[in-house]
C-alpha positions in Angstrom: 24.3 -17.5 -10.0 24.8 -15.0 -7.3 22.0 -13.2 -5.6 22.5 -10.1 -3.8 20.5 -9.1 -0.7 20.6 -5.3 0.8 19.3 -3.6 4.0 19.6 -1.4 6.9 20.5 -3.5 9.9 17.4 -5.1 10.9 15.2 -5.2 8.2 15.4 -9.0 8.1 18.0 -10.0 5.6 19.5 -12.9 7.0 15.7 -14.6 7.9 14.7 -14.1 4.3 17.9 -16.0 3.1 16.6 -18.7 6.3 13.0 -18.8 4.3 14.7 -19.3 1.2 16.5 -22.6 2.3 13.6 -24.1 4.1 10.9 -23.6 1.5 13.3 -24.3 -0.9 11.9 -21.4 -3.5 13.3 -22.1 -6.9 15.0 -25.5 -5.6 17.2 -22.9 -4.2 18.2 -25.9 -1.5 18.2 -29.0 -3.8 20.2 -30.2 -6.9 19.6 -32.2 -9.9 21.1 -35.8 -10.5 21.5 -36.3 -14.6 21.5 -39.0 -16.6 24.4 -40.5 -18.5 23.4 -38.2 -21.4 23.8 -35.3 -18.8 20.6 -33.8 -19.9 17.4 -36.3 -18.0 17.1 -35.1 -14.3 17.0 -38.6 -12.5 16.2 -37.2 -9.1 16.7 -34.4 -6.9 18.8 -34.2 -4.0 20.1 -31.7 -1.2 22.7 -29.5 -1.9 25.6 -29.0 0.6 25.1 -25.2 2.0 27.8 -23.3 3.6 27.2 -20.1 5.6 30.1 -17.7 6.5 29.6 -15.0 9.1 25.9 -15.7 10.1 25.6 -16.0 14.3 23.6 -18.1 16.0 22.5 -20.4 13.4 21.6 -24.0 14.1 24.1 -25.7 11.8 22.2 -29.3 12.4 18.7 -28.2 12.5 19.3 -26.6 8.9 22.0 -28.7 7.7 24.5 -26.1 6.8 28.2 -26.1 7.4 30.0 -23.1 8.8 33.3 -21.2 7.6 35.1 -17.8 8.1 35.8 -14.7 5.8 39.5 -15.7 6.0 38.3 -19.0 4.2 36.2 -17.4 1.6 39.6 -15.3 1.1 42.0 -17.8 0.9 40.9 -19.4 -2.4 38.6 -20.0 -5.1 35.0 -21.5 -5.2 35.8 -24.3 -6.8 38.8 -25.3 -4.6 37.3 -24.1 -1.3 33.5 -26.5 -1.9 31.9 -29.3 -3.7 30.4 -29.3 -6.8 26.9 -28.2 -6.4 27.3 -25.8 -3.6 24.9 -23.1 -2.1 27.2 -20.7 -0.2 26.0 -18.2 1.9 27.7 -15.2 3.3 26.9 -12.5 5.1 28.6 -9.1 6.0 30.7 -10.1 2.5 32.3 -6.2 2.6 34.6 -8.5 4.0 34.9 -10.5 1.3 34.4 -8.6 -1.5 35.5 -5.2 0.0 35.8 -1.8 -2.6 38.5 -2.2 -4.2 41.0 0.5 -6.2 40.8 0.7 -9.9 44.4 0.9 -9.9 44.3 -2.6 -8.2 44.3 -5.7 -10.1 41.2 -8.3 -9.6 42.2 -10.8 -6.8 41.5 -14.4 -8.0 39.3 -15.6 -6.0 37.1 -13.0 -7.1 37.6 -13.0 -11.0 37.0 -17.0 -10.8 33.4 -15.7 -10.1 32.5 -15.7 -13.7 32.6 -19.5 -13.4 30.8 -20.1 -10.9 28.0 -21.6 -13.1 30.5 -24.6 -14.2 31.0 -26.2 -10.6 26.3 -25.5 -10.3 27.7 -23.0 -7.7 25.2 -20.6 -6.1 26.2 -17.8 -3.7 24.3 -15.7 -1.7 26.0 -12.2 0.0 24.7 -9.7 2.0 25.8 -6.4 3.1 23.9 -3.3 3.9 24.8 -1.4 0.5 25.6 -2.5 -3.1 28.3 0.1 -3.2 29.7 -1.7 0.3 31.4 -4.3 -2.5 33.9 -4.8 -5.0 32.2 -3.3 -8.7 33.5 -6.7 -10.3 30.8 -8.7 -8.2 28.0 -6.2 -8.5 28.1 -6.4 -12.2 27.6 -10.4 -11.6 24.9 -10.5 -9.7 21.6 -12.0 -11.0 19.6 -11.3 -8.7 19.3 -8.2 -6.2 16.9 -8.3 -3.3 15.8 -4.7 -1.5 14.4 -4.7 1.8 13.5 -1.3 3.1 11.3 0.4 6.1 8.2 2.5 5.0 6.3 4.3 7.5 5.2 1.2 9.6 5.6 -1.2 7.4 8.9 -3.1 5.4 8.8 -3.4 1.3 10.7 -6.1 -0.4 12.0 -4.8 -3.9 14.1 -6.8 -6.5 15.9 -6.9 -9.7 17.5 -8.8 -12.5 20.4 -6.7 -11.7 22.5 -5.2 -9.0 21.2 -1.4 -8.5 23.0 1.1 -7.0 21.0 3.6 -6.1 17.2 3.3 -4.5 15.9 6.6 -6.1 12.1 6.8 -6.7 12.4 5.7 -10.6 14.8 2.9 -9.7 12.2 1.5 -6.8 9.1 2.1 -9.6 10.9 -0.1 -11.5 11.3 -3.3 -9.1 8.9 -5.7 -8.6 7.7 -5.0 -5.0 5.4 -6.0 -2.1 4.4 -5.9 1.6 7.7 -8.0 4.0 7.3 -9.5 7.3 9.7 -11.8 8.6 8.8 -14.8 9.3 8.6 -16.6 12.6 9.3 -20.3 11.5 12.8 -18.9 10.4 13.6 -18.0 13.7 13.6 -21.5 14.7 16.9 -22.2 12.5 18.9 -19.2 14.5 18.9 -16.5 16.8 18.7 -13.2 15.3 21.1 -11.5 17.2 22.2 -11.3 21.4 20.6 -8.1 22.3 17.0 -7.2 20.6 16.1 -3.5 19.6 12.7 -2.4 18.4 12.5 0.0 16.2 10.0 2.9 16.6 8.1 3.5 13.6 7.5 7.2 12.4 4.2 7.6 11.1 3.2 10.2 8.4 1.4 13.1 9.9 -1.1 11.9 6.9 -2.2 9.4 8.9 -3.5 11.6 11.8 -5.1 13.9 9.0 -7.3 10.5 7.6 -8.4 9.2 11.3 -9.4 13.2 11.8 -11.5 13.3 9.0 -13.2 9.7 9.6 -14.2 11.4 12.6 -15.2 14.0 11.6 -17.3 12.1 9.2 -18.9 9.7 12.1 -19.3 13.0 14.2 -21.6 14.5 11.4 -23.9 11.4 10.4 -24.3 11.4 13.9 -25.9 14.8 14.3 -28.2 14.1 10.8 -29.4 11.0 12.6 -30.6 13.5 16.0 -32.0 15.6 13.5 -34.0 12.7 11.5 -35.2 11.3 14.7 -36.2 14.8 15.7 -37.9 15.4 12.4 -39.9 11.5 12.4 -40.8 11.9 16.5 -42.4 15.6 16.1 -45.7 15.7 17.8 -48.4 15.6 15.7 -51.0 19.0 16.0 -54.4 18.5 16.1 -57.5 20.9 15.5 -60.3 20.2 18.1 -63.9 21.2 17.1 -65.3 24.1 19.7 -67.3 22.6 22.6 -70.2 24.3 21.7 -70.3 22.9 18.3 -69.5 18.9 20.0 -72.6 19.5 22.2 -74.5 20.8 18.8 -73.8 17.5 17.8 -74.3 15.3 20.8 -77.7 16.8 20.8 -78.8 16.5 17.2 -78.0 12.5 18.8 -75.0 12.6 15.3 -71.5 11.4 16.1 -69.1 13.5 14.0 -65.5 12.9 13.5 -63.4 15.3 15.0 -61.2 17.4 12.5 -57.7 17.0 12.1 -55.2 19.4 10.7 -52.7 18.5 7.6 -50.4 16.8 10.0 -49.9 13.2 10.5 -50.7 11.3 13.5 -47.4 9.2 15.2 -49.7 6.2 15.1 -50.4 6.9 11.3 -47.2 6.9 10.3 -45.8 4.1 12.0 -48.3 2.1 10.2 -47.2 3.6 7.2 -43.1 2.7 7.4 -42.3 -0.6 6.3 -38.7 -1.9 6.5 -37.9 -0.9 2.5 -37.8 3.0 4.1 -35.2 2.0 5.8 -33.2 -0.1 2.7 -30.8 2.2 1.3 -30.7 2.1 -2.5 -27.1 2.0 -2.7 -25.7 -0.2 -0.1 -22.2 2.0 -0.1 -24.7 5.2 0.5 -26.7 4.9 4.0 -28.3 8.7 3.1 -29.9 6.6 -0.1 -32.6 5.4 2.7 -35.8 6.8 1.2 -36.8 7.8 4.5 -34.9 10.4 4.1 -35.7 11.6 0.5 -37.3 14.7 1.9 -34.5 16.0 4.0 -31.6 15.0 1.2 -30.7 17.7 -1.2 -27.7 17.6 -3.3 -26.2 20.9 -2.7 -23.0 20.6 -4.8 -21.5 18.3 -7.7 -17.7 16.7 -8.6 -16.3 19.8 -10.7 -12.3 19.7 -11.2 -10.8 22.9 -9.3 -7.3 21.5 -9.1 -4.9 19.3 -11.8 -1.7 18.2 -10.6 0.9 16.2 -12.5 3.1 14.2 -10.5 5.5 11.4 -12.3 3.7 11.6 -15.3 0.2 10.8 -13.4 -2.5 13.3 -13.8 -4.7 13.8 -10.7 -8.2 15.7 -10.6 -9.5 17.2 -7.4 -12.8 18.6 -6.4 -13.8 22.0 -4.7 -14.0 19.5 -1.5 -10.0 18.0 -2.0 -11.7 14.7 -3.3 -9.6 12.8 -5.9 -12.2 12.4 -9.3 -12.0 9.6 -11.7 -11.1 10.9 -14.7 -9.1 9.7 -17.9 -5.6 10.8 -18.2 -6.3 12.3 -21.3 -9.1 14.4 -20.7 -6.9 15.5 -17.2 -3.7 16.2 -19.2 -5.7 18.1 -21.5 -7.6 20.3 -19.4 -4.0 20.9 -17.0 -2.6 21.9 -20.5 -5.6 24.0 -22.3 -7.7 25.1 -19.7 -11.5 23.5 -19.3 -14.4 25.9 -20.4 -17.2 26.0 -17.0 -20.5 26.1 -17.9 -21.6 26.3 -14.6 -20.2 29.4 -13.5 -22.1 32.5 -13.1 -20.5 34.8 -15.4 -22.5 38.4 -14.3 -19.9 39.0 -11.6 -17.5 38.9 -14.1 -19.1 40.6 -16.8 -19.8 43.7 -14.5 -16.4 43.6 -13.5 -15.0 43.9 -17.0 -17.7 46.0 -18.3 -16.3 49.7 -19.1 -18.8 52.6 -18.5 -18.8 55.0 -22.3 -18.8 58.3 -21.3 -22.2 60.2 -23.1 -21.5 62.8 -25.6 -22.7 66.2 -24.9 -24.2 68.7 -27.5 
């Protein structure tokens, strides 16, 4: 079996191969002892590991033995390592360099087709596919991406080696989120001098933490205005003086009248903590405090269909995305949609001709 890892310098190759090893993921690190049938697995034991080319590593700490490109060059697998072997090797341009169609297969190479009969399992590395020899790429098994995104680093892989990282080709690997990580960096030292890489963020980022703000900046000023509406003094009508003294002689206590408004002390005896509940959890404005003051003043009405990659997207008057079935939105970006909702007397008077009259 031989897997295939590719990256830009930095992107964490040769720690992934480190995890690999140490978590032993698909018994990547062990090998099977058989039976006299040569079928039963008795046990399972380590496997002897060879790296070539890999600096700093702690050959005791990980229990790997180290060799040279020369060796890897100087004769097949199966001469060069013990049955059973993982072998390692990085930089393996080196090893496997481009080589002329003109020029016949070295044998080293060619033997690679064996490599399953001596339970050999190599591992290269180089920054490119197209870095190696095109014998090798069309044995690999396995092929393992690792890329930089924004801020971020995306592990993609194959059954197969591919040669080109195109949009369709990266669609088609099985991908996910990559951070190196730390324990690996116990087994070696990554390299003598450490650059970090600035990260270029997509001007769409700034545009999202805009509009967040903008969004906190406006519920802010609808909460003034609430607590200006709910705190509003209260206006009360006061009976003439002459009328109260009317009364205060006639010895009769009557009430004093009050205008349509609502005392402050009336209505906080009035809220309870359900005003302030909102009926959709995701939707503060659902509070029913403010039922009076929220008016829908639009609705979701697809303005804009874009096709993209064979996904149809729907957006509102507003630049909102809107769920909608790719049917219906491949439809309406092919045929047009009908809107009910649209005044049409603009348009009619627009289109309408004026007749001239007929004179007698």
């Amino acid at each position: 079996m031989i897997i295939l890892l590719t990256g830009n310098m930095g992107t964490g190759k040769t720690s992934k191969v480190i995890q690999m090893i140490i978590d032993n993921e698909d018994k990547l690190s062990e090998m099977p002892v058989y039976d006299t049938d040569g079928k039963t697995i008795l046990d399972w034991i380590k496997r002897p590991i060879y790296t070539a080319h890999i600096d700093g590593i702690d050959e005791v700490k990980l229990g790997v033995c180290s060799v040279t490109h020369e060796h890897m060059r100087s004769d097949t697998l199966e001469n060069l390592f013990p049955v059973g072997s993982l072998i390692i090797v990085d930089e393996c341009h080196y090893v496997y360099p481009v080589r002329p169609s003109t020029k016949a297969v070295p044998d080293y190479i060619s033997k690679l087709t064996e490599l399953r009969h001596q339970g050999h399992t190599l591992i290269i590395m180089t920054q490119h596919p197209s870095n190696i020899d095109s014998y090798v790429r069309n044995l690999v098994s396995r092929h393992i991406h690792l890329a930089r995104k924004q801020a971020t680093t995306r592990l993609y892989e194959w059954n197969e080696c591919v040669t080109s990282f195109s949009p369709m080709m990266l669609k088609e690997a099985t991908s996910r989120l990559y951070k190196p990580p730390k324990k690996a960096f116990d087994y070696y030292k990554s390299s003598s001098v450490h650059v970090k890489h600035k990260r270029r963020v997509s001007p769409m980022v700034y545009v999202l933490f805009a509009c967040i703000g903008m969004i906190l900046l406006s519920a802010w000023h609808m909460s003034n205005r609430i607590k200006e509406t709910t705190q509003k003094p209260t206006v009360v009508d006061v009976a003439p003086q002459n009328k109260i003294e009317a009364q205060m002689n006639n010895d009769v206590l009557q009430p004093v009248p009050v205008g349509s408004g609502t005392s402050s002390a009336t209505l906080s005896k009035s809220l309870t903590p359900q005003h302030f509940t909102p009926v959709l959890p995701e939707m503060p404005e659902s509070k029913p405090i403010y039922d009076d003051v929220r008016k829908v003043q639009s609705f979701e009405y697809p303005v804009a269909l874009i096709e993209s990659n064979g996904v149809c997207k729907a957006y509102s008057d507003q630049g909102t995305l809107l769920d909608i079935p790719q049917a219906f939105c491949k439809k309406w970006l092919k045929e047009g949609r009908y809107n009910p909702y649209k005044s049409s007397s603009q348009s009619v008077n627009q289109s309408t001709i004026q007749q001239p009259t007929n004179k007698e």
